[in-house]
Rosetta silent file (secondary structure, phi, psi, omega in degrees, C-alpha in Angstrom):
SEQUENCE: XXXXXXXXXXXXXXXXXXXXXXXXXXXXXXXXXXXXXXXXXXXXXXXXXXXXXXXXXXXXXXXXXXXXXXXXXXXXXXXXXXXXXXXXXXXXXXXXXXXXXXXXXXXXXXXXXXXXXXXXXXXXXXXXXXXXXXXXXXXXXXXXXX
SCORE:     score description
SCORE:     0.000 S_00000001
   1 L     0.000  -28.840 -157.020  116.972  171.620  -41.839 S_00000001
   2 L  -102.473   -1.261  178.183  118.068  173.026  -44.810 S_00000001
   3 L   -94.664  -22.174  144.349  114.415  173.420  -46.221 S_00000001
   4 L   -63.823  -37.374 -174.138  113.872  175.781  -43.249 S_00000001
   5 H   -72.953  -23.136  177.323  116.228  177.394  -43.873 S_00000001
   6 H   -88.406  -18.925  167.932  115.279  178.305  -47.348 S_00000001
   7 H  -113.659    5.370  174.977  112.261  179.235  -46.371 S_00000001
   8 H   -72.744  -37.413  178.649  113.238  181.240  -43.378 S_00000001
   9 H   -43.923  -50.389 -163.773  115.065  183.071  -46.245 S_00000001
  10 H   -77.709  -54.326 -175.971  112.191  183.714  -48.994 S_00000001
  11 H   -55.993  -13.430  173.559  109.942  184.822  -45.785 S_00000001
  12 H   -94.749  -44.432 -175.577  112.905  187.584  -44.482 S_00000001
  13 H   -65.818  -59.796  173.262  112.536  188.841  -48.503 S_00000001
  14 H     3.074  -84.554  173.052  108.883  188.825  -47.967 S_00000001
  15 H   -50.293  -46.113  158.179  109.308  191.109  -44.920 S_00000001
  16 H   -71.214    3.948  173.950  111.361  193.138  -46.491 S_00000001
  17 H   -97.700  -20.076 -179.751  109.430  193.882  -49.486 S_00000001
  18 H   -54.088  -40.231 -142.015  106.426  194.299  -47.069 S_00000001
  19 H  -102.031  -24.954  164.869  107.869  196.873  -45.426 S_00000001
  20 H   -71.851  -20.125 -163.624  108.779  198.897  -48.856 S_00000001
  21 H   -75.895  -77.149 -154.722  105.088  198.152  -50.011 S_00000001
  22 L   -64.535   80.363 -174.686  103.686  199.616  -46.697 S_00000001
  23 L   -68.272   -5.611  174.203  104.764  203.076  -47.102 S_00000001
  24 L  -111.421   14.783 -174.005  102.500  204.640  -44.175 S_00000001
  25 L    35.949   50.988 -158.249  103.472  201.956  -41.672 S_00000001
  26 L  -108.303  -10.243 -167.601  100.561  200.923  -40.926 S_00000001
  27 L   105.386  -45.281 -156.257  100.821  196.597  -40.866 S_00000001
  28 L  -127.332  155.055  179.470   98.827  196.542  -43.686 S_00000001
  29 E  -105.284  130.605  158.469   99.422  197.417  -47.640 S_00000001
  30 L   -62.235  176.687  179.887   96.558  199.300  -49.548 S_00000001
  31 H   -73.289  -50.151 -164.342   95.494  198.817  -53.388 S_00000001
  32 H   -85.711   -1.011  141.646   97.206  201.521  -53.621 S_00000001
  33 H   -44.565  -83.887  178.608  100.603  200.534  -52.286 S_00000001
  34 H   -67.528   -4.805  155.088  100.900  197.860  -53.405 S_00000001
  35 H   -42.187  -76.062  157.426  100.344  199.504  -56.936 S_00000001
  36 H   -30.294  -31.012 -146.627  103.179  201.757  -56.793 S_00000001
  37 H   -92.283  -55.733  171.125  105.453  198.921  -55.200 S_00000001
  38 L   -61.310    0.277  170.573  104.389  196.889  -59.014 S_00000001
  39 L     2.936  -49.040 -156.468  105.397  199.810  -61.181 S_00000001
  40 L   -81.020  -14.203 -152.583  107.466  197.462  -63.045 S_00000001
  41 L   -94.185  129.441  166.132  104.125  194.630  -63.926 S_00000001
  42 L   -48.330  113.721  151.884  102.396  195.327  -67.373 S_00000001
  43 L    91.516  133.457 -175.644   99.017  196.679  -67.195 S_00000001
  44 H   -67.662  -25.471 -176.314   96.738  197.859  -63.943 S_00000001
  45 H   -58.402  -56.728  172.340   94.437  194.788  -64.317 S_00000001
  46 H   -40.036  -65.447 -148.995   97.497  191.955  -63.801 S_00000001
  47 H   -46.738  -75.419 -178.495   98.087  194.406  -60.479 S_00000001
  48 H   -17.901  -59.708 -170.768   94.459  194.432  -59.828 S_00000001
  49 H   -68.398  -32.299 -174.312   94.599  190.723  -60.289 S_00000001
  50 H   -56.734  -58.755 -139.622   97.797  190.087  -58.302 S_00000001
  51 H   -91.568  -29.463  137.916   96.670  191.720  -55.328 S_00000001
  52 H   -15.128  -80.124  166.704   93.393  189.991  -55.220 S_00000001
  53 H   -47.253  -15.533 -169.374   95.137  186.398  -55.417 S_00000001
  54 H  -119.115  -26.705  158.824   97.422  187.580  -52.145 S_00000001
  55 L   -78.780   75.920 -179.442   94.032  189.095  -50.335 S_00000001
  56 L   -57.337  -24.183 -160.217   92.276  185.923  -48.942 S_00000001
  57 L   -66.891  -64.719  159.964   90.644  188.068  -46.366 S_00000001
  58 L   124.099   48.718 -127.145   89.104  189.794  -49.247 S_00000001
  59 L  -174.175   39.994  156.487   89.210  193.395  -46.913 S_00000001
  60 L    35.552    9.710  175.697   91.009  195.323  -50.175 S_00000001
  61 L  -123.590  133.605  153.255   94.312  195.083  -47.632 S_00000001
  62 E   -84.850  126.823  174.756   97.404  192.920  -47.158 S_00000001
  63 L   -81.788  151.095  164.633   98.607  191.507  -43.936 S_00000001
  64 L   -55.962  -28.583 -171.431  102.618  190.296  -43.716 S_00000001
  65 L   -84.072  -38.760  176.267  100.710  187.052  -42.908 S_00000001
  66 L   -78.924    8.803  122.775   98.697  186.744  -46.203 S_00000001
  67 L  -104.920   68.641  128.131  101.841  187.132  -48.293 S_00000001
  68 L   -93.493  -54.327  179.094  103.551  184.465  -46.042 S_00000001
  69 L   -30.607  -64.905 -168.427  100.600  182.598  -46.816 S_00000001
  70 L   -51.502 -104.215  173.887  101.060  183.299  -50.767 S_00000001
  71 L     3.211  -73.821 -168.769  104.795  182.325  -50.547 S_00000001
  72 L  -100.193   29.435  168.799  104.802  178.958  -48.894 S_00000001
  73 L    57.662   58.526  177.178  101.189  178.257  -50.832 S_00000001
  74 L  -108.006  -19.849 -170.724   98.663  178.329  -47.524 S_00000001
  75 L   -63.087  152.821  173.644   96.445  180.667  -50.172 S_00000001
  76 L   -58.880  120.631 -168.279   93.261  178.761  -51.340 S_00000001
  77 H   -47.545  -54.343 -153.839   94.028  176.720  -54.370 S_00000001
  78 H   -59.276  -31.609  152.503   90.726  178.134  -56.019 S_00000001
  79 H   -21.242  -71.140 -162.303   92.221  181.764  -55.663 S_00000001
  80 H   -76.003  -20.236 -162.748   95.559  181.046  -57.307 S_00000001
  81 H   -98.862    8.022  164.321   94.050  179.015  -60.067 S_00000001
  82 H   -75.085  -72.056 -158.645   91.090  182.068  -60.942 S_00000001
  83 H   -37.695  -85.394 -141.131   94.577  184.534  -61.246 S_00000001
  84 H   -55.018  -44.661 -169.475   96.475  182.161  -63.360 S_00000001
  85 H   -61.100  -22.795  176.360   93.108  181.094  -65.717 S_00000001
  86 H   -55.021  -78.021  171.573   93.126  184.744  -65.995 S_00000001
  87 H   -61.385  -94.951 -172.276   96.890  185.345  -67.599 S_00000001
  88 L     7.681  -43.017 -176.977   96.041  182.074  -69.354 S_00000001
  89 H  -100.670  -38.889 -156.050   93.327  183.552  -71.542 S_00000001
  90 H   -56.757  -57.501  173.525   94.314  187.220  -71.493 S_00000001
  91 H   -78.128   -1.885  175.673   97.471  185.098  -73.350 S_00000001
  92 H   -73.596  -27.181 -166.756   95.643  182.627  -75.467 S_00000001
  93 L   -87.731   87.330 -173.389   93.656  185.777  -76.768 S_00000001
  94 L   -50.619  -41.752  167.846   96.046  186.942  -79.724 S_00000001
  95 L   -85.383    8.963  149.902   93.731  189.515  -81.215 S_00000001
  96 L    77.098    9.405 -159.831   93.858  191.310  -77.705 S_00000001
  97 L   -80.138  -26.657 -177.964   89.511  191.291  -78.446 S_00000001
  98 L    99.877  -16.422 -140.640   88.479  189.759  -74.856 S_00000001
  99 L  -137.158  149.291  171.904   86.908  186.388  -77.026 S_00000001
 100 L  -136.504  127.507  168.508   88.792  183.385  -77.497 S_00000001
 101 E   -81.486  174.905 -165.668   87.378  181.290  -80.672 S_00000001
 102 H   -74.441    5.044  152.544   86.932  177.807  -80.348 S_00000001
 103 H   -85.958  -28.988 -164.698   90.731  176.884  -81.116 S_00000001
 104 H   -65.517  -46.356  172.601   92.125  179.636  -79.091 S_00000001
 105 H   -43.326  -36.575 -171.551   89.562  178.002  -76.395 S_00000001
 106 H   -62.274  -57.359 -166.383   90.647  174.683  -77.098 S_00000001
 107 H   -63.662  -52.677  165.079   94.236  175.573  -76.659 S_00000001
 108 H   -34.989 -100.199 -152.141   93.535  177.491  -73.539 S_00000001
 109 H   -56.991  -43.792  173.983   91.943  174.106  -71.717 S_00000001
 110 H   -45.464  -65.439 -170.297   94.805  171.641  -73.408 S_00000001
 111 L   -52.010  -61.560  154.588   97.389  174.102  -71.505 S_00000001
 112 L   -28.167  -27.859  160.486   95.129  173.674  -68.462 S_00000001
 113 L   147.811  -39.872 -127.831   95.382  169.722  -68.231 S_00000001
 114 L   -54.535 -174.019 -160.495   91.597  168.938  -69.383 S_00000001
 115 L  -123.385  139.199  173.833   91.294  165.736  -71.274 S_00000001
 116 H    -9.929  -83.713  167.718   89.665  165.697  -75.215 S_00000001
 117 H    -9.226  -67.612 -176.159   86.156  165.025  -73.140 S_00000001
 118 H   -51.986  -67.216 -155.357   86.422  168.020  -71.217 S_00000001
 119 H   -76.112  -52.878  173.363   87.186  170.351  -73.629 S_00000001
 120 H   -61.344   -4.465  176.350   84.443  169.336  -76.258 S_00000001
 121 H  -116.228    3.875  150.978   81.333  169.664  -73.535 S_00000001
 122 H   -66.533  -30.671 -172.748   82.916  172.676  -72.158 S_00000001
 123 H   -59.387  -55.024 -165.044   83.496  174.123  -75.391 S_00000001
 124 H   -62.884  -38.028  177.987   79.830  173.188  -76.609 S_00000001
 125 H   -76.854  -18.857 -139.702   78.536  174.794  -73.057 S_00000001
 126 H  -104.095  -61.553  165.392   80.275  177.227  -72.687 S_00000001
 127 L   -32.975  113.308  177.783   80.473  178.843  -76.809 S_00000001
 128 L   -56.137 -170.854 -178.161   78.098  181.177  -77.873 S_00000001
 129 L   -99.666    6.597  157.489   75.956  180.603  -81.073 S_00000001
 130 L  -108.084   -6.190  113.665   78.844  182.852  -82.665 S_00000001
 131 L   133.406   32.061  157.446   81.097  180.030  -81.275 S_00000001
 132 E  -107.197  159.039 -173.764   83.251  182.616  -79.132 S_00000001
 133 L  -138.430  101.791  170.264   84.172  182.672  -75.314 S_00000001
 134 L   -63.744  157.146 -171.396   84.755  185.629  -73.242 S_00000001
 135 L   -28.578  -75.987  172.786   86.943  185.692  -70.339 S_00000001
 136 L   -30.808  -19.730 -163.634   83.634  186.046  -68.009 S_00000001
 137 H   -95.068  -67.812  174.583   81.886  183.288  -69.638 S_00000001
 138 H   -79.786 -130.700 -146.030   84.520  180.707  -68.762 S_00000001
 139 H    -9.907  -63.350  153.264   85.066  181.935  -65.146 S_00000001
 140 H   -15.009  -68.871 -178.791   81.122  181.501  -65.082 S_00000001
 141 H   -50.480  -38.598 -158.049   81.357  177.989  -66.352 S_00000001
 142 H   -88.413  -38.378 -161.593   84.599  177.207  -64.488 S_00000001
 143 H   -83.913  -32.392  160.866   83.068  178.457  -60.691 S_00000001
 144 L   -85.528    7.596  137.944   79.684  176.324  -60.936 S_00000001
 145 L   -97.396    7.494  136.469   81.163  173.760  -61.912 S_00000001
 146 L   -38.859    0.000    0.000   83.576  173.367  -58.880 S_00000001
C-alpha cells in the first residue's frame, strides 16, 4: 500500500509539471515547451536528448502518459540506455573534441558493465586506424549489435 502511494505521489508531480510544460493547453508538450520548462539543464543537446528518451511515440510531442511511462520505467530499455550512453561519453570525453581515445573508450565501457572481452573486440571494431571513437561510431556499433 504504501508503494502506491509513493507512486500515486511522484505521478501527481508529474501532472503538475506537465501542466507548467504545456503552456498552450493543448494535452501535449512541444520541443519547444518542453525547452523553456529545462531552462535550468546545461546545453540544448542534453534537452534535445532528454526529450527524445520521454518521446516513445517518436511524434516530436509528449503525452502525460509517456512521462508516466518515463517515471515508473514502462519506456523501452533501449531508449533510456541510448540517452544515458550519450551523457556517458559526452563525460568520458575530457578534451570536449567529440573522440574518445582508446583509454577514455576503455573507461567509458568499464563504467558500462562490459567484461575485459568486451571491451578489447569492441575497442579493436569499433577504433579507427587513428585508434579514436566518436560518439556516432559507438552508437553504430552498439545498435547492430543488439
Amino acid at each position: 500500500m504504501a508503494n502506491q502511494k509513493a507512486v500515486d505521489n511522484i505521478l501527481d508531480c508529474v501532472r503538475e509539471a506537465f501542466d507548467k510544460m504545456d503552456t498552450d493547453d493543448n494535452g501535449t508538450v512541444t520541443f519547444g515547451e518542453f525547452k523553456v520548462f529545462c531552462d535550468g539543464i546545461d546545453g540544448m543537446e542534453e534537452v534535445a536528448q532528454t526529450f527524445n528518451t520521454y518521446d516513445t511515440s517518436d511524434d516530436s510531442r509528449l503525452s502525460l502518459q509517456e512521462l508516466n511511462d518515463y517515471v515508473t520505467g514502462k519506456v523501452p530499455k533501449d531508449k533510456i540506455e541510448k540517452c544515458h550512453v550519450r551523457r556517458l561519453f559526452k563525460k568520458t570525453d575530457k578534451s570536449g573534441d567529440g573522440k574518445l581515445d582508446r583509454n577514455e573508450f576503455r573507461a567509458l565501457l568499464t563504467d558500462c558493465g562490459y567484461s575485459e572481452t568486451v571491451i578489447d573486440n569492441t575497442i579493436d571494431a569499433v577504433a579507427g586506424d587513428d585508434g579514436m571513437v566518436t560518439l556516432q561510431e559507438f552508437l553504430d556499433k552498439w545498435e547492430n549489435d543488439e
